[in-house]
C-alpha positions in Angstrom: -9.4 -43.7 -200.4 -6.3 -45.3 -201.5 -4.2 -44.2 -204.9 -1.2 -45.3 -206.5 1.9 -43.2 -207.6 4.6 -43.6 -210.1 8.3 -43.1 -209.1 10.9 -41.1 -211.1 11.9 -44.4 -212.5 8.2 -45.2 -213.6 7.6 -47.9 -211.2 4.5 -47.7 -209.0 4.8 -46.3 -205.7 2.4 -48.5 -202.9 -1.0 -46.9 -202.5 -0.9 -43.9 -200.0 -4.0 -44.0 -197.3 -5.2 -40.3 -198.1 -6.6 -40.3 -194.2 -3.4 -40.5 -192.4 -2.1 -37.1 -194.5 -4.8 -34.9 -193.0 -5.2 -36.6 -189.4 -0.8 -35.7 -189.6 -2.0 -32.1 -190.6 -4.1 -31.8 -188.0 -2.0 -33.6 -185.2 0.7 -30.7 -186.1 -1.9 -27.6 -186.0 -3.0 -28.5 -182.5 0.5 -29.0 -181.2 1.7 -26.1 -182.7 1.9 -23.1 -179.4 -1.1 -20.7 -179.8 0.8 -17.6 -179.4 4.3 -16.6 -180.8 6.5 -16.0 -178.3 8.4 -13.9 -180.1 5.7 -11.6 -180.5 5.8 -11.6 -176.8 1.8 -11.9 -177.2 0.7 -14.9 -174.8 -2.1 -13.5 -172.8 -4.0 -15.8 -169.6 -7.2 -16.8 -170.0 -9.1 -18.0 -167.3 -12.4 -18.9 -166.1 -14.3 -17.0 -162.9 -17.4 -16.9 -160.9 -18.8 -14.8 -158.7 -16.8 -16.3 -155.6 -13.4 -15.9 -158.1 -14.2 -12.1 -158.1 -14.6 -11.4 -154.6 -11.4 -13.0 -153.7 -9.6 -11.1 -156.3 -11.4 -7.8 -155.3 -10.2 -8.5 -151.7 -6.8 -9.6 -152.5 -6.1 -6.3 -154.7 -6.7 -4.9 -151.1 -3.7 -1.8 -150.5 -3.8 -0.8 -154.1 -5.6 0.6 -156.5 -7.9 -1.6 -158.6 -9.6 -0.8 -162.0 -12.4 -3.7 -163.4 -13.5 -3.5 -166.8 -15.9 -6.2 -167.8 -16.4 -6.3 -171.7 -17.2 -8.7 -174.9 -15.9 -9.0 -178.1 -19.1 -8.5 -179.8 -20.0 -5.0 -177.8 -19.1 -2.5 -180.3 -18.0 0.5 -177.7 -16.2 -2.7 -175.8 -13.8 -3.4 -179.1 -13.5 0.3 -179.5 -11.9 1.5 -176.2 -9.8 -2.0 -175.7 -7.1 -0.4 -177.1 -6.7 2.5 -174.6 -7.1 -0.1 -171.8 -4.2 -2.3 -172.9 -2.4 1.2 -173.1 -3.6 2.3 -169.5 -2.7 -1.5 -168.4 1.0 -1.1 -169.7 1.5 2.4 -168.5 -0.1 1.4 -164.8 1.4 -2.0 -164.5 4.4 -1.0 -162.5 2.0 1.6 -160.4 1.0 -1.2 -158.2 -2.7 -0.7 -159.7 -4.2 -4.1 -160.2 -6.2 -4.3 -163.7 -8.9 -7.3 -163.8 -10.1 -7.7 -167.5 -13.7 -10.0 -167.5 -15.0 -11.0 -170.5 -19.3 -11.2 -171.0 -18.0 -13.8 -173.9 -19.6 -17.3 -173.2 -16.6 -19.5 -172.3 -17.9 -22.0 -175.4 -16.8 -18.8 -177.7 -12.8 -18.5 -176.1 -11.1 -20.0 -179.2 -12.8 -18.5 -182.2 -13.9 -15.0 -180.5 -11.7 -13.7 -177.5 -8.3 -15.5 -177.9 -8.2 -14.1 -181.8 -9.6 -10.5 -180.4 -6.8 -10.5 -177.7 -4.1 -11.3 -180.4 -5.7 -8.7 -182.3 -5.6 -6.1 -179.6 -2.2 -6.6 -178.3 -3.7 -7.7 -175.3 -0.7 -8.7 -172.4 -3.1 -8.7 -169.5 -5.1 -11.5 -168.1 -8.6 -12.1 -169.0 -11.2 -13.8 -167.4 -14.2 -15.4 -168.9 -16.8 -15.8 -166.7 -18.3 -19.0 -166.3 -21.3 -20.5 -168.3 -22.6 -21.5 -164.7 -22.5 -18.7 -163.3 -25.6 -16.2 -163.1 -25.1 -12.6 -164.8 -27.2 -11.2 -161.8 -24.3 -12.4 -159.3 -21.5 -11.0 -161.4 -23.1 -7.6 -161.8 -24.5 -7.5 -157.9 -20.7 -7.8 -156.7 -19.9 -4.7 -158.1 -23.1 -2.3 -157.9 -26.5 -4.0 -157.2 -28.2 -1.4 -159.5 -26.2 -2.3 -162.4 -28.1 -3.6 -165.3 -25.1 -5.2 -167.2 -24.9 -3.2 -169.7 -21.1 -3.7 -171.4 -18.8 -1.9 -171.2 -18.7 -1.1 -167.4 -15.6 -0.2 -165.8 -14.8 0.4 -162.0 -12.1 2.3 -160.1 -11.4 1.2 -156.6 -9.1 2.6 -154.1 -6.4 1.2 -151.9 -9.2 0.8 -149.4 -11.2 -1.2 -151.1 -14.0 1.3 -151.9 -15.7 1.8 -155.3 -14.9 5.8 -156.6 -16.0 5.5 -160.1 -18.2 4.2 -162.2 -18.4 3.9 -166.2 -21.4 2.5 -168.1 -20.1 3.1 -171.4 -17.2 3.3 -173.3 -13.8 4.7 -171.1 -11.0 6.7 -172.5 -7.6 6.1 -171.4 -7.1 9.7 -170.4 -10.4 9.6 -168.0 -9.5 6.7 -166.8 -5.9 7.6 -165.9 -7.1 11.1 -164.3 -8.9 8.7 -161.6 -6.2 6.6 -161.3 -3.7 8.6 -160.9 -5.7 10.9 -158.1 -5.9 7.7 -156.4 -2.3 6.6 -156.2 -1.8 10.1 -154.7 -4.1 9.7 -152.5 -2.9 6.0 -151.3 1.1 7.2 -151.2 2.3 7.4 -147.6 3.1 11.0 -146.6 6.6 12.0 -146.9 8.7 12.0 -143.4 10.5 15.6 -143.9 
């Protein structure tokens, strides 16, 4: 669609190609950063499978680990995210590993779980599992009887070996009781 303009002087300005204003617009939307960083809010969002856990399971190996799997469209989920992004800041500097997985379908990441985690304050990583990967494998690595109901949370120790279990919603105070029994328990004892 092509129209003409007039100048301030009255003389006709060439016709302006209305196509190349919006392809412009969007050309600066998708180049603009998705998070401010001056809001200090630029989460990582990956993608895992089922091998992708394991290794990060055994890698958290010597400290204490806490999984919570979730989705933005679980109601208790987006209710107790924001006492897990306060756990996750208090804990970070505990040496206690937090692994954040997301039930969202990785298709979903731009209009449901990157808004959410702007939303929520989110600073951690989260991982989306991936659309080829079976449910049944996720939930198997963690408790072979687990249905997959959302949320589900687990508490591991330094060892490696799962102490707690949540199929429903988790409070930050209940989950920093376990934790912090745990970082007792995996301290050295003192040499006096």
């Amino acid at each position: 669609m092509l129209s003409e303009t007039a100048n301030a002087r009255g003389r006709r300005n060439p016709p302006i190609k209305w196509g190349v204003v919006p392809l412009f617009v969007l050309l600066l939307v998708l180049t603009l950063p998705a998070w401010p960083e001056d809001k200090g809010l630029k989460p990582l969002v990956g993608q895992v499978d089922a091998k992708a856990i394991k290794e990060k399971l055994e890698k958290a190996k010597g400290k204490v680990l806490v999984v919570n799997i979730w989705a933005t469209w679980c109601p208790p989920c987006v209710h107790e995210m924001p006492d897990l992004v306060k756990f996750y800041n208090k804990y970070k500097k505990t040496g206690t590993v937090f692994l954040s997985v997301s039930a969202d379908h990785p298709e979903t990441v731009k209009e449901s779980v990157l808004p959410f985690i702007k939303k929520q304050k989110v600073t951690f990583q989260v991982n989306v599992i991936k659309d080829t990967e079976s449910p049944e494998n996720i939930t198997k690595i963690f408790d072979k009887e687990w249905s997959g109901g959302l949320p589900a949370t687990f508490v591991y120790d330094a060892k490696g070996k799962l102490r707690k279990t949540w199929y429903e919603e988790v409070t930050f105070t209940d989950l920093s009781k376990v934790v912090d029994k745990l970082l007792k328990e995996a301290k050295p004892p003192s040499r006096d």
